[in-house]
N, CA, C and O of each residue as an XYZ file, in Angstrom:
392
protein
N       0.851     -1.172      0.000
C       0.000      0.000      0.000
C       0.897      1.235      0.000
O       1.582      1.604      0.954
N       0.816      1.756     -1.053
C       1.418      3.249     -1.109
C       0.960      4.604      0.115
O      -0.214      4.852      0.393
N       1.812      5.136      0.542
C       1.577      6.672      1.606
C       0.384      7.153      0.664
O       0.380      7.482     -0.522
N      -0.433      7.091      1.436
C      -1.668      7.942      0.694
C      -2.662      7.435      0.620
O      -3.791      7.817      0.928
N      -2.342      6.642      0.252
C      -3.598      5.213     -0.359
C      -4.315      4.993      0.853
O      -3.859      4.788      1.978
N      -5.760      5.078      0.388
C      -6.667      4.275      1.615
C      -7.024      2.907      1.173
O      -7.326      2.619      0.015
N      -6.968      2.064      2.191
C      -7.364      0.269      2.396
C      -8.642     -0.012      1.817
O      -9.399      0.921      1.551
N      -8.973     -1.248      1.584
C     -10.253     -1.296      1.352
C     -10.945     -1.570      2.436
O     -12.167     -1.452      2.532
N     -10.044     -2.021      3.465
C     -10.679     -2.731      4.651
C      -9.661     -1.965      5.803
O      -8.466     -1.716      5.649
N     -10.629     -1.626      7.179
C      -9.451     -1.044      7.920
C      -8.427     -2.248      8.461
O      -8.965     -3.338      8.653
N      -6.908     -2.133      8.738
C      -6.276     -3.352      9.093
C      -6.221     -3.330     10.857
O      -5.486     -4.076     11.506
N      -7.276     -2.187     11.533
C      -7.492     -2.145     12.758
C      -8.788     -3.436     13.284
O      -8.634     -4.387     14.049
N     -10.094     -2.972     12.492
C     -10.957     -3.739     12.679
C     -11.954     -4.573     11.982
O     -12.820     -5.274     12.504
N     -11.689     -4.384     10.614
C     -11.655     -5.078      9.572
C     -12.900     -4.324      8.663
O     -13.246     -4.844      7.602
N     -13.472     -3.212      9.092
C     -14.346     -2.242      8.706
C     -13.886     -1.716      7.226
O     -12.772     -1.296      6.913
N     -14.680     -1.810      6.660
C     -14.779     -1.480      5.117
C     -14.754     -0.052      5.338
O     -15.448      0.573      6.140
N     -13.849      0.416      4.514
C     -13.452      1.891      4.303
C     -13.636      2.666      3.254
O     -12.761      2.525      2.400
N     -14.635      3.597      2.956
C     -14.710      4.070      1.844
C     -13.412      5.151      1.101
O     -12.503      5.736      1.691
N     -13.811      5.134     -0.722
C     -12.461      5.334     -1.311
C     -12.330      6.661     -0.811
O     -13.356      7.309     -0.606
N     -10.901      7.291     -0.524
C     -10.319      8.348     -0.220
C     -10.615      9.228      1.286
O     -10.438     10.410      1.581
N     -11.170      8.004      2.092
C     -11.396      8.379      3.296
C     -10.053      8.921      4.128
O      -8.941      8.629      3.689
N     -10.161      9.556      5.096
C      -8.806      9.599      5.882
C      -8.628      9.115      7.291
O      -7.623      9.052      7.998
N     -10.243      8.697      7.564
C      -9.724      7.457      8.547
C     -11.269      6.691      8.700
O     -12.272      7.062      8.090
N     -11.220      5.731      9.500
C     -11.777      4.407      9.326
C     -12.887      4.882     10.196
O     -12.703      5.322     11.331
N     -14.136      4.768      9.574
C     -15.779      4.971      9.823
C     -15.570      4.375     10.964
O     -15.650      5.171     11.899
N     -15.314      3.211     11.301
C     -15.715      2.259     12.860
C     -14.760      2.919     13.784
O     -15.287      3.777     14.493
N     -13.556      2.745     13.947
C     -12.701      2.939     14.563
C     -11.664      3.946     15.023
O     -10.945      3.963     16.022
N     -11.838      5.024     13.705
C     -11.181      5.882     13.931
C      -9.451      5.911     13.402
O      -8.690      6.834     13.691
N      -9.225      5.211     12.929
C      -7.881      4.481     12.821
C      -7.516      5.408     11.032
O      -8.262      5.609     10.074
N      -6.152      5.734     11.254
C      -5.698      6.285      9.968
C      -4.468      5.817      9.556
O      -3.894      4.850     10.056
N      -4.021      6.562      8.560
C      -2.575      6.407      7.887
C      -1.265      6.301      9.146
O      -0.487      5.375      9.376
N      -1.416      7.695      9.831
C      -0.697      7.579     11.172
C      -0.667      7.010     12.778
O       0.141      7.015     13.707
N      -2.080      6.508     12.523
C      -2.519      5.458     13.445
C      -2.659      4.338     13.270
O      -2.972      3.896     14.375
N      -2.626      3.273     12.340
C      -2.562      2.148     11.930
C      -2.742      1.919     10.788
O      -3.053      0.728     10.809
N      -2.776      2.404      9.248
C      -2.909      1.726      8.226
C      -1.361      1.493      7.442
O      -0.937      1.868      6.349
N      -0.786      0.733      8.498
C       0.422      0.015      8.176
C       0.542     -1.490      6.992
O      -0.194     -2.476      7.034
N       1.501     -1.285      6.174
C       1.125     -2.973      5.898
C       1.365     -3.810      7.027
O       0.416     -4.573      7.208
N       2.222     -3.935      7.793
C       2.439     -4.708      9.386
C       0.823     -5.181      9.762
O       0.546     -6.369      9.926
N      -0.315     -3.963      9.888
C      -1.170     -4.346     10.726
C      -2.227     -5.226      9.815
O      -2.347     -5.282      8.591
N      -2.860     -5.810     10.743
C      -4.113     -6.384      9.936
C      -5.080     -6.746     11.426
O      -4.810     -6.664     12.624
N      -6.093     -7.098     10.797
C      -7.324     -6.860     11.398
C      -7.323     -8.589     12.174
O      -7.613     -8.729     13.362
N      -7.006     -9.604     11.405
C      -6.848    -11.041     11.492
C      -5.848    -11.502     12.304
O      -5.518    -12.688     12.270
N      -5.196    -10.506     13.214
C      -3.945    -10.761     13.813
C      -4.398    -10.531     15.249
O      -3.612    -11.121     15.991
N      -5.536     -9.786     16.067
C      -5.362     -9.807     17.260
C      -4.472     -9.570     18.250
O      -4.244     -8.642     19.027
N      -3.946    -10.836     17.988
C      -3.513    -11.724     19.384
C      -4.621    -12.302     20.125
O      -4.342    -12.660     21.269
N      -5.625    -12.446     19.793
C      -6.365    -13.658     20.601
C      -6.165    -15.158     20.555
O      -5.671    -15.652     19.541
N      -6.446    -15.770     21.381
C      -6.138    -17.033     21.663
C      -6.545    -17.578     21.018
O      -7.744    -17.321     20.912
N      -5.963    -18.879     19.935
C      -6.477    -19.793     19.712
C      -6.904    -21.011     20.489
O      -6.690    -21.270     21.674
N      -7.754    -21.921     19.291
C      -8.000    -23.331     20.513
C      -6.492    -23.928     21.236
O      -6.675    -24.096     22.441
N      -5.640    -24.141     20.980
C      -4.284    -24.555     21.435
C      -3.244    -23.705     22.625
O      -2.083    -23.806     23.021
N      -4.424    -22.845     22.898
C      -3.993    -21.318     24.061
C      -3.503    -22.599     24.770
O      -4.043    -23.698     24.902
N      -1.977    -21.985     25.301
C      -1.298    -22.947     26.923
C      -1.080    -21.382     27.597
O      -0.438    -20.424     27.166
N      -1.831    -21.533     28.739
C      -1.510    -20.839     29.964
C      -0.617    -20.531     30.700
O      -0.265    -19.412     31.073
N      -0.207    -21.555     30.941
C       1.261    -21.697     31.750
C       2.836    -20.642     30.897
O       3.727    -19.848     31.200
N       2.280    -21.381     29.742
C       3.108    -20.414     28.851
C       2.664    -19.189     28.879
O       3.538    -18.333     28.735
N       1.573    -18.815     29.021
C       1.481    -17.158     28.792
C       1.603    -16.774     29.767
O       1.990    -15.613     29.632
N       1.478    -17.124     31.238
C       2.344    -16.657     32.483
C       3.120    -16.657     32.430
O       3.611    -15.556     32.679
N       4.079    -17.727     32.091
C       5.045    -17.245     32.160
C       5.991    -15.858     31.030
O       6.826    -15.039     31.414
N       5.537    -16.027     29.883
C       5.869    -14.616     28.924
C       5.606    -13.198     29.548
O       6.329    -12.204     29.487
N       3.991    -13.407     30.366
C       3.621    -12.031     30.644
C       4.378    -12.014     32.417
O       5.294    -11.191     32.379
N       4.325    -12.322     33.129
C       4.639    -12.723     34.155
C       6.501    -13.056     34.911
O       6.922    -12.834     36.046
N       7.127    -13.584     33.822
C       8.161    -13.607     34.073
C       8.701    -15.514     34.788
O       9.585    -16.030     35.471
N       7.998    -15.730     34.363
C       7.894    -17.354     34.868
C       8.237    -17.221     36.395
O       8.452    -18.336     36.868
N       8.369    -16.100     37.414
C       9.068    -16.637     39.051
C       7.081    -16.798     39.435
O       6.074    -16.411     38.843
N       7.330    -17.551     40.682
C       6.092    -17.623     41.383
C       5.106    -17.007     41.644
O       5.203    -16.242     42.603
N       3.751    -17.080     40.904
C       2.943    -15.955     41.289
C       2.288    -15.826     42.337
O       1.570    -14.856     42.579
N       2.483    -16.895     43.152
C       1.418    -16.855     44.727
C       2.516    -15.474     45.137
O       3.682    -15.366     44.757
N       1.984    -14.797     45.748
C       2.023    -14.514     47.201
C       3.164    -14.881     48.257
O       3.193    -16.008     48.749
N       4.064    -13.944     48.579
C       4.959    -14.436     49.745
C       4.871    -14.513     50.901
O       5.690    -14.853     51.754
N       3.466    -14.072     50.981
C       2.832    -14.262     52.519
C       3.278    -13.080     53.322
O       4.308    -12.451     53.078
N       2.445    -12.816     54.292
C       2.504    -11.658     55.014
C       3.765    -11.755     56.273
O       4.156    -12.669     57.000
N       4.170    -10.245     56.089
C       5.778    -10.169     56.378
C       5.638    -10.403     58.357
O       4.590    -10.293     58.993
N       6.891    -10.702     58.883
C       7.055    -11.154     60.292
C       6.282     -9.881     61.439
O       5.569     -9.884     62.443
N       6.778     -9.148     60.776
C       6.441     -7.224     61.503
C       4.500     -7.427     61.501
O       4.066     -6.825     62.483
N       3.842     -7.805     61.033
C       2.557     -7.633     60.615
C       1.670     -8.497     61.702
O       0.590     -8.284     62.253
N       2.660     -9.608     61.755
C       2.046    -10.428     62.385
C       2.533    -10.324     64.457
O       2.256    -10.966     65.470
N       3.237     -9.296     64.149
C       3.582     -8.989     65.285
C       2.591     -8.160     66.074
O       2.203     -8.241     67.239
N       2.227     -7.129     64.825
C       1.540     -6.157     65.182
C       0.292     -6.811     65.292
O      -0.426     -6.022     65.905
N      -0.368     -7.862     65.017
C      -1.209     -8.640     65.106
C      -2.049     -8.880     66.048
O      -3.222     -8.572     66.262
N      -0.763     -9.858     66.905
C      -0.166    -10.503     67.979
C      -0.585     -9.431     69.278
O      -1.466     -9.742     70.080
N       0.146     -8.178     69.363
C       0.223     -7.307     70.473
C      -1.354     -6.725     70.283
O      -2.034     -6.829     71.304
N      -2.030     -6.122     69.101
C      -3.343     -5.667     68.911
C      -3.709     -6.955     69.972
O      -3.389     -6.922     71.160
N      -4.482     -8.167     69.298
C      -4.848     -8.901     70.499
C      -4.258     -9.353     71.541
O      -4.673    -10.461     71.881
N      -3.527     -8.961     72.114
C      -3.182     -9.306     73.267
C      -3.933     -7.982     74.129
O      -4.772     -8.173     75.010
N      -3.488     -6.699     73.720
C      -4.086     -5.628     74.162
C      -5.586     -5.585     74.334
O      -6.099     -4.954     75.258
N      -6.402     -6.370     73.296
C      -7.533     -5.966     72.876
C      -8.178     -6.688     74.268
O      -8.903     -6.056     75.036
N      -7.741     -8.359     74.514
C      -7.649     -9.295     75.662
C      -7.962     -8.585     76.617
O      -9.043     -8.245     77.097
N      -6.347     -8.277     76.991
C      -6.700     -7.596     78.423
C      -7.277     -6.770     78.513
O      -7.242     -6.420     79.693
N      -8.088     -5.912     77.740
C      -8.700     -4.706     77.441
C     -10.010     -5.265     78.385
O     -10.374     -4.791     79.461
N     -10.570     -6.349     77.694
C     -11.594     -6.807     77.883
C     -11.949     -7.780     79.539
O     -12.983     -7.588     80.178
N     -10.976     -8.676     79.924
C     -10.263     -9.421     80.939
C     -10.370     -8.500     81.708
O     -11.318     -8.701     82.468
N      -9.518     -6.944     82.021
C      -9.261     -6.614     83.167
C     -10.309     -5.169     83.754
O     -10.300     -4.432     84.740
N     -11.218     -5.328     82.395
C     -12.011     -3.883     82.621
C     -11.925     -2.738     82.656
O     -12.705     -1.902     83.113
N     -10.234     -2.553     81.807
C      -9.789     -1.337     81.789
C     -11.178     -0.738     80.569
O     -11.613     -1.241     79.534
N     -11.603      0.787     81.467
C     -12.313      1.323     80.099
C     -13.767      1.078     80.768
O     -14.750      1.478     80.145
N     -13.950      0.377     82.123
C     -15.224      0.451     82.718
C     -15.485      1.475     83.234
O     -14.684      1.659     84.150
N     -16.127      2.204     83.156
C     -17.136      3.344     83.721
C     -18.054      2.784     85.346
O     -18.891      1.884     85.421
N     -17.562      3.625     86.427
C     -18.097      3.506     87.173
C     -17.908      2.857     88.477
O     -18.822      2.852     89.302
């Protein structure tokens, strides 16, 4: 496709483009926004039936572990002393009126 030239089809969303338009009725999409030969409309990136998961965690993800490292030692400290406080709060009647 020559600089200039409009598509017959946009290669954003596959929207039929009328001749000498300067950008794409559906989408909005132009010469400087996507009417690349590179792009096409048939390319996505959506999953086919043969999608593996594991593989795409790991690409997007970085393959290390995605759980959770669990909540840090300090947290559970602060935890710990909240109820203990809260306990005796309750146990010794501090906070009774009267």
């Amino acid at each position: 496709m020559k600089p200039g030239e409009t598509p017959d089809s946009c290669p954003n969303c596959g929207a039929e483009v009328p001749p000498h338009a300067r950008a794409c009725p559906q989408c909005g999409s132009d010469e400087q926004t996507g009417w690349a030969d590179e792009a096409a409309h048939d390319s996505a990136g959506i999953p086919d039936d043969e999608f593996d998961y594991d593989d795409f965690v790991k690409r997007e993800f970085g393959g290390g572990d995605p759980r959770p490292r669990g909540v840090s030692w300090f947290w559970w400290v602060v935890a710990i002393v909240t109820l203990i406080t809260v306990a005796l709060w309750l146990v010794l009647g501090i906070g009774r009126v009267g």
